[in-house]
N, C-alpha and C positions, 0 to 999 in steps of 0.2 A: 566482465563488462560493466556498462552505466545503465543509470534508467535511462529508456528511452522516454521521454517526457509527452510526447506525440503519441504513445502508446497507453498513455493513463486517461481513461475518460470516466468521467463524475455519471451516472447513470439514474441518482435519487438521492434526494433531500429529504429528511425528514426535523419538523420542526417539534423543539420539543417546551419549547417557549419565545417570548419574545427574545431574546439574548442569546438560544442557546438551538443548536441543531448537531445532527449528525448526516457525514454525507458519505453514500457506498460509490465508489468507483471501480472498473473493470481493469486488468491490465495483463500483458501478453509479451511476453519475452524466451529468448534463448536461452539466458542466464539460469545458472543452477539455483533450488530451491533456498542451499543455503546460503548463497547473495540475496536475494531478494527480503528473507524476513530476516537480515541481518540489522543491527542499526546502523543508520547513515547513507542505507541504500537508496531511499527516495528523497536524501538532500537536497535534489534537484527542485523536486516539487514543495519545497519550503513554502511557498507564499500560496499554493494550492490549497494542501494538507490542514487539517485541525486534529487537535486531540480529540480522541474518538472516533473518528473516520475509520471505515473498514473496508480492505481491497482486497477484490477477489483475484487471485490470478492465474494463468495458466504460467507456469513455466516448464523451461526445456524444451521451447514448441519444437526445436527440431529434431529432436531424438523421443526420451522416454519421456513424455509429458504427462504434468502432476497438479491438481489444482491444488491451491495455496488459499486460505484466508488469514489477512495481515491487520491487527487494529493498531492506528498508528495511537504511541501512547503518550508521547512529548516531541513538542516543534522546536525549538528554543530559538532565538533569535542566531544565537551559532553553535557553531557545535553538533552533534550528529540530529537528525530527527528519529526519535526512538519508537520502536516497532515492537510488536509481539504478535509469536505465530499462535492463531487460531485454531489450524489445519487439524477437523477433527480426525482421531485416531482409525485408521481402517479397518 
């Protein structure tokens, strides 16, 4: 599947200068873990997204569900928007 984009919500800003912030957003999908912290998965949310940003998510709501944290690590104007999974070890 896609991101659902309706599904991505910003939740906190933190400002860590005049120029510069990081923002955590929430997000909840059917899609298996490994779509999600794939790169080019949240392509969608291009003009949302910054480097740095961290989503937390729930996937696989409808089966075996797994939380996920994703720092996004490059937006580029094209080309995939790059991710890295967080999701500390259990």
């Amino acid at each position: 599947m896609a991101l659902n984009i309706k599904s991505l919500s910003r939740f906190h800003e933190t400002h860590i200068s005049a120029n510069s912030h990081i923002c955590w957003f929430k997000y909840a999908t059917n899609d298996a873990k490994a779509e999600v912290v794939a790169d080019g998965y949240f392509n969608k949310a291009r003009t949302t997204l910054q480097e740095g940003d961290i989503i937390e998510a729930v996937v696989d709501a409808d089966g075996t569900q797994a939380f996920v944290v994703v720092r996004v690590d490059a937006v580029p104007a094209t080309g995939d928007v790059e991710t890295e999974d967080l999701t500390p070890a259990a």
